[in-house]
N, C-alpha and C positions, 0 to 999 in steps of 0.2 A: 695640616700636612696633606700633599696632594701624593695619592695613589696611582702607581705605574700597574702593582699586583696585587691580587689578595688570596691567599691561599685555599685551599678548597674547606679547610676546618674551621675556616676563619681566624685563626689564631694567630697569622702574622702579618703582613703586611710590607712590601714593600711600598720606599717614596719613589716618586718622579725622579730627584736628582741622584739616588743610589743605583739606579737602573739606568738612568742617561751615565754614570758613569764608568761603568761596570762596560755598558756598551762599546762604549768609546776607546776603551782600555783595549779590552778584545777587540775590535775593528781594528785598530792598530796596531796589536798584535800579528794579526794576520794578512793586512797589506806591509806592514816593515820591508820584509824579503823581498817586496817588490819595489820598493823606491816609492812608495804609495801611504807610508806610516798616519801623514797630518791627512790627507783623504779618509783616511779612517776614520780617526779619531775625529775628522770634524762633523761626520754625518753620522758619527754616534753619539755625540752630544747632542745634535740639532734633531733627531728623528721622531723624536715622541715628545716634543716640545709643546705642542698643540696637548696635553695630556696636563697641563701646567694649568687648568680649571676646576669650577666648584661643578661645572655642568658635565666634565667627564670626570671629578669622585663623584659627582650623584649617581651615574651611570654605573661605572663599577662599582661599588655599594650595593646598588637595586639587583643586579647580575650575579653579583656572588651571593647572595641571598635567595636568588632562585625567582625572583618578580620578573614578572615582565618589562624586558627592556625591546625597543626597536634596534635590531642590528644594524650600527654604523650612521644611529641619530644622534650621536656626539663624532663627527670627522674629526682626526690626531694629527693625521699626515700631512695636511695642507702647509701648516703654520712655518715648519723649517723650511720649506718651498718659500713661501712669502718671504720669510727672512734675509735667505740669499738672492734673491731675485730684488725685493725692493732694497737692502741694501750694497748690492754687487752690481746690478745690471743696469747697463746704461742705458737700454728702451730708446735706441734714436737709430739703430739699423744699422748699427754698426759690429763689425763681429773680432773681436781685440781677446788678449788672453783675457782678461778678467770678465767676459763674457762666458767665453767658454767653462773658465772654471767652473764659473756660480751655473751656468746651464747643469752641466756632468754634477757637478753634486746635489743640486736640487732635485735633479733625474733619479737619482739614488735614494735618495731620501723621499721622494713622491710613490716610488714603486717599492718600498719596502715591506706594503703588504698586497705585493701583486702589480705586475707593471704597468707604468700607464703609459696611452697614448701620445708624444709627444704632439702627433698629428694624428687626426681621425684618419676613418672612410672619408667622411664627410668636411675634410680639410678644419677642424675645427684645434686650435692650437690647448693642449693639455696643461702647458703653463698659464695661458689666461684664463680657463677654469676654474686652476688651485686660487688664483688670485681674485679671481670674482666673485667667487663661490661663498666665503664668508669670513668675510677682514676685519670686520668689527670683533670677532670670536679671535680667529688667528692671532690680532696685536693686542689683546689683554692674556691671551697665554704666555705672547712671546716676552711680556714685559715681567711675567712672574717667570717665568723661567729663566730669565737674565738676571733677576733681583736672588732668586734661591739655585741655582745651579752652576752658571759660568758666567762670567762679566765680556762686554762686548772687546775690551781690549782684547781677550784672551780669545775672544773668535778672530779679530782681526789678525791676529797674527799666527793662527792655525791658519786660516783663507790666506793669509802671503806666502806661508810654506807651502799649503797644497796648491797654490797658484804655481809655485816654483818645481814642484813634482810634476804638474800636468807641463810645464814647459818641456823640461828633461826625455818626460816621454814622445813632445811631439818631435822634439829634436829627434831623440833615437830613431822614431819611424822615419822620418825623413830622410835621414843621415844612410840607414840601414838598410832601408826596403827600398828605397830610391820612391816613396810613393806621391800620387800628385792629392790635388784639392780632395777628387771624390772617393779615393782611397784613403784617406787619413781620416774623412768623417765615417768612412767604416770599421777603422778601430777605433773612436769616440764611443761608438755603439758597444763594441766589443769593451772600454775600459767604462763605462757605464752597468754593464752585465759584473761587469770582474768587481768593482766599487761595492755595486748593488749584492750580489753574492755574500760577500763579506761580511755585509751591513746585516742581513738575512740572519746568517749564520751566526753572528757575536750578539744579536737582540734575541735568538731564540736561542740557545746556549747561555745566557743569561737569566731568562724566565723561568730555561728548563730546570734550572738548580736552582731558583729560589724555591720553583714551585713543589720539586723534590727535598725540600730542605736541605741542599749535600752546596759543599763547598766547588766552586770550578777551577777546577785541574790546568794545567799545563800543559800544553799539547805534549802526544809522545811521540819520539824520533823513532820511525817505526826497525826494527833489526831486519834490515835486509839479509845479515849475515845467514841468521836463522833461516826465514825463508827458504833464501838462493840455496842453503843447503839441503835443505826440503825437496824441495823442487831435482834437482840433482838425483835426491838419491831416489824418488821416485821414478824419474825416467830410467835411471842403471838399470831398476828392477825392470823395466817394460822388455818385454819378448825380441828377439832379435836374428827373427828365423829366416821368415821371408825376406824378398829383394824390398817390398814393401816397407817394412818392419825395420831392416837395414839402412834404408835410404834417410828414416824418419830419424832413425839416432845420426847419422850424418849432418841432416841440417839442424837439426838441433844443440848439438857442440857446436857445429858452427857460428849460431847466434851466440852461445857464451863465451867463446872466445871474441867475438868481435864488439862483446860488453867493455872491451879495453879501452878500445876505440871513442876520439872525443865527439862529446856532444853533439847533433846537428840531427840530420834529417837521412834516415835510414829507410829503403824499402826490402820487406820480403813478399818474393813470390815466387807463393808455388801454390802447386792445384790441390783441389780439393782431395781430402783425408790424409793429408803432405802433413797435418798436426802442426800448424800455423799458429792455434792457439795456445799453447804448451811453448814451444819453439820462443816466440813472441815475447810470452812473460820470463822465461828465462833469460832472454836478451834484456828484460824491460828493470827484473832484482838485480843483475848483475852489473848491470850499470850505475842504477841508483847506488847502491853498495858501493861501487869506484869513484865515482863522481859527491856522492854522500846528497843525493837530493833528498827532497821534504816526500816527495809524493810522486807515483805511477797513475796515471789516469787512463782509464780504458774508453774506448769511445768506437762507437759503431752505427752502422747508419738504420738499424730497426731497432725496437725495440724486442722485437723475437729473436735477435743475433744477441743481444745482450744478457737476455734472461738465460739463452742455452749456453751459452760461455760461463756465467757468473758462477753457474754451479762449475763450472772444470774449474775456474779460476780457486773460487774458494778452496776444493778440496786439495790444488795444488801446495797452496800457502797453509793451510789447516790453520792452526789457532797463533803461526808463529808471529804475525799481527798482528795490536791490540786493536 
């Protein structure tokens, strides 16, 4: 039996192929919504493939017993790299969808514990690294991982679906943004980060509940209704003396009235202590709420803008969130 986990009491143990599929499941999960599902699901099968030996169970064995091990003198991440690349890539310089695929998901799967270089400082390429680095290791995991986990027909024809999702998406950008050659490898990068994310998030959300012993949940649809009415009845209560104070319940309806409004690209502006943040999120539930999206995402350009909002934000929403 080859070990992906082993619990802190010792007492249980996860395999290699329960965790690659657990992974895969969730990655898929969470790219679906995006036209991105077999992206998922193929780089959570392929990611800890390299984990498919007796030299990474000696490793973990030695580790959870508290011996000394050398961190990261068994490499995991290489081997799904290898996979897609020696059997996807054509290595003759030429750049066709079925390069790109096996690139983007290799990329995903190389950086899933911390991203790597595709190209150095020092111009040195991060794919022939993975590949150089140690192939005699890499193709006797990848040959037990294929024997106990997923058979190569059922890669292949995950890699033709997600060949067929990363087409979809170049079409869209193309179609959509009117963008040219060095624009389009900018959202490569961008659907590399989005892949990899995913990938991140359904391997650790899978560990986390082994490691916890508790079953994994089903994401929850979060109640906007709650919220938006949170939010609401907190501003009612806010003071409404001054021209100040006046102005801020002004553009504040404003934004939830214009939550009606379809989807696209909205700007507010107004000056500082105009309650931009407040204003903002109430534009930000009341739409999710209409439109019925997965998620609000807040983004800013410091991390001191972040930290000093996150507390307004939370207190706005309270616990109506899970």
């Amino acid at each position: 039996m080859y070990c992906a986990h082993i619990s802190a009491d010792l007492s249980r143990k996860q395999t290699c192929s329960i965790h690659s599929e657990a992974t895969a499941s969730l990655a898929e999960s969470i790219l679906t919504p995006l036209g991105l599902g077999s992206c998922g699901k193929l780089v959570g099968f392929l990611h800890d493939c390299g984990k498919f030996s007796d030299e990474f169970n000696t490793y973990l064995h030695k580790a959870s017993q508290g011996e000394p091990v050398k961190k990261g003198s068994v490499i995991h991440s290489f081997a799904g790299v290898r996979y897609l690349l020696d059997n996807y890539h054509s290595k003759n310089n030429t750049t066709n969808l079925v390069d790109i695929t096996a690139e983007i998901l290799a990329a995903s799967i190389g950086s899933h514990h911390g991203f790597m270089d595709i190209w150095d400082e020092n111009h040195r390429n991060g794919f022939y690294h993975r590949m150089e680095h140690q192939p005699e290791y890499d193709n006797r995991a990848i040959n037990i991982f294929i024997s106990e986990c997923i058979s190569k027909k059922e890669i292949e024809t995950l890699f033709l679906s997600a060949q067929q999702e990363i087409s979809t998406f170049i079409q869209e950008k193309i179609s959509t943004c009117h963008c040219n050659a060095k624009e389009l490898h900018f959202y490569f990068g961008l659907l590399v980060r989005l892949i990899t994310s995913a990938l991140v998030d359904a391997d650790r959300t899978d560990t986390r509940c082994f490691m916890q012993n508790v079953p994994i949940s089903a994401p929850v649809v979060p109640d906007w209704t709650a919220a938006a009415d949170k939010i609401n009845h907190d501003i009612a209560s806010f003071p409404c003396e001054t021209p100040i104070q006046e102005a801020r319940h002004i553009f504040s309806n404003l934004c939830a009235d214009s939550a009606e409004r379809p989807s696209g690209l909205y700007r507010l502006d107004l000056p500082t202590g105009g309650g931009k943040t407040l204003s903002a999120l109430r534009f930000a539930l009341h739409h999710a709420e209409k439109h019925k999206m997965r998620r609000v995402i807040y983004v800013a350009p410091l991390l001191s803008i972040i930290e000093q909002n996150a507390k307004v934000i939370s207190n706005a929403v309270g616990n109506t969130i899970p």
